[in-house]
N, C-alpha and C positions, 0 to 999 in steps of 0.2 A: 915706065912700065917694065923696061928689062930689068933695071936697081932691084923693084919688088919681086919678079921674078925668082931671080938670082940668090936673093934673103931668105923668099919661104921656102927655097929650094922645090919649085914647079916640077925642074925634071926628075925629080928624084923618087923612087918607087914608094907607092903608099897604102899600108897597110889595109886593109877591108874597114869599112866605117868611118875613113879620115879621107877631109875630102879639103882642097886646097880653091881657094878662090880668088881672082881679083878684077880688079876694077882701075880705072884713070879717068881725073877729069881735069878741066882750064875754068879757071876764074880767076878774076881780082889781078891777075896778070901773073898768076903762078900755075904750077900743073901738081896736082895731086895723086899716088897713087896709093891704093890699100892690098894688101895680101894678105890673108888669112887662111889659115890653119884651122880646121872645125875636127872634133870627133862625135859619130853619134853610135849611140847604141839605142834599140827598141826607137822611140820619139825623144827621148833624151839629146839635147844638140847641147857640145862643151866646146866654146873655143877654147884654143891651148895654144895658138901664138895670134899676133898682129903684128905688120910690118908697116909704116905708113912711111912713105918716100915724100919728099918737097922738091921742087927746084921753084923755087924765089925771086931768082936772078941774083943777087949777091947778096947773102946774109947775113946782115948787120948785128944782131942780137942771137947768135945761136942757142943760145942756153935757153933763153928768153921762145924763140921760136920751135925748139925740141918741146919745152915745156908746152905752148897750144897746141902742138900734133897729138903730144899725150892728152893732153883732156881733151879735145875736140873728137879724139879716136874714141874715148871712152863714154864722152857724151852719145857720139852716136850709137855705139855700142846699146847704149841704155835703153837708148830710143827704138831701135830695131829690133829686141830681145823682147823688152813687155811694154815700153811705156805707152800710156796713151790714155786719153777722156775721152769719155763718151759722157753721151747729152740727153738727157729725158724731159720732157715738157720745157729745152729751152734754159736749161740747169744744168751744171756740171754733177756729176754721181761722184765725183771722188773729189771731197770737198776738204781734206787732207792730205798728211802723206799717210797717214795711216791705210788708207785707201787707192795710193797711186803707187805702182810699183817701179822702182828704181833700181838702177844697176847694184849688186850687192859684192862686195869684196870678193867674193869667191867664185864671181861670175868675170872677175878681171884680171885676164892676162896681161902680161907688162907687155909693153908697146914697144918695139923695136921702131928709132925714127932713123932714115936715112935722111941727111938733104946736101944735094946736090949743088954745086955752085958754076952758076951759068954768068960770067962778068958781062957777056955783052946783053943779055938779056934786062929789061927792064925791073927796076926794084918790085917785087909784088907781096899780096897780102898773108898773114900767116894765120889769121885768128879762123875764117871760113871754109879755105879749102881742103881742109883736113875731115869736114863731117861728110860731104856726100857721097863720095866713094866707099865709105863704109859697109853700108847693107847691102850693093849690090855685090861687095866682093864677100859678103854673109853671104848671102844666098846664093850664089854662085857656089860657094864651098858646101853649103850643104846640099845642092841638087848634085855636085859629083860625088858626095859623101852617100848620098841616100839614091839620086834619078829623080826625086821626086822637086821640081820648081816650086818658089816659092812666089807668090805673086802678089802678095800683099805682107803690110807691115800691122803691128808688130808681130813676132814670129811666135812667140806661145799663143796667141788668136789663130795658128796655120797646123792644129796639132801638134806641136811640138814642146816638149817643155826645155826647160834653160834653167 
């Protein structure tokens, strides 16, 4: 948590509209944290950085384990911004991707990964604990960007657009 801290630079004065968030959690036998960097203007929400911290216990494959933080970051990214189905009589309505909306290049900031090396700690997993700290250190950064809590995903369904 301090790693991500330290990265998005928490202490550091911030502008009106830019609102910093994060988040940490344990699974698979590793700790995950996210830091983000949001700007919003009007209901417009832009992330402009992502920090995602690992400790693993000793990292076998770093390049290999940098590479799932980044996409696991991005996935969830995608997922907390717009994605989602919905269901009418029992049926998916977005029976494509023409229909399902996906993270788009210019909705992605490059991913700053830290990971930390813990030797006495137990070997842990890299592909999972990079997605669930995601949206809550989203939404964290946009209620200090804006005040306004977000309590439900995905976040263009919370007025907001992305």
């Amino acid at each position: 948590l301090k790693a991500a801290a330290d990265a998005i630079g928490w202490k550091s004065p911030r502008r009106p509209g830019v609102g910093r968030g994060i988040a940490v959690g344990k699974g698979f036998n590793s700790l995950a944290a996210h830091a983000i960097e949001v700007e919003v203007k009007g209901n417009a929400v832009k992330v402009t950085r992502i920090v995602a911290v690992g400790d693993l216990g000793t990292v076998v494959a770093p390049g290999q384990v940098r590479g799932q933080f980044e996409g696991g970051s991005l996935m969830a990214l995608g997922t907390a911004l717009g994605e989602g189905v919905t269901i009418t009589d029992g049926k998916a309505d977005q029976t494509n991707f023409g229909a399902y909306t996906t993270l788009r290049h210019r909705q992605a900031p490059k991913v700053e990964v830290i990971l930390l090396d813990s030797p006495e700690a137990p070997i842990g997993g890299a592909g999972e604990p990079p997605v669930p700290t995601l949206a809550p250190a989203l939404a964290n950064a946009i209620a200090q960007a804006t005040g306004k809590r977000v309590r439900s995903l995905p976040i263009n369904k919370q007025g907001f657009t992305v």
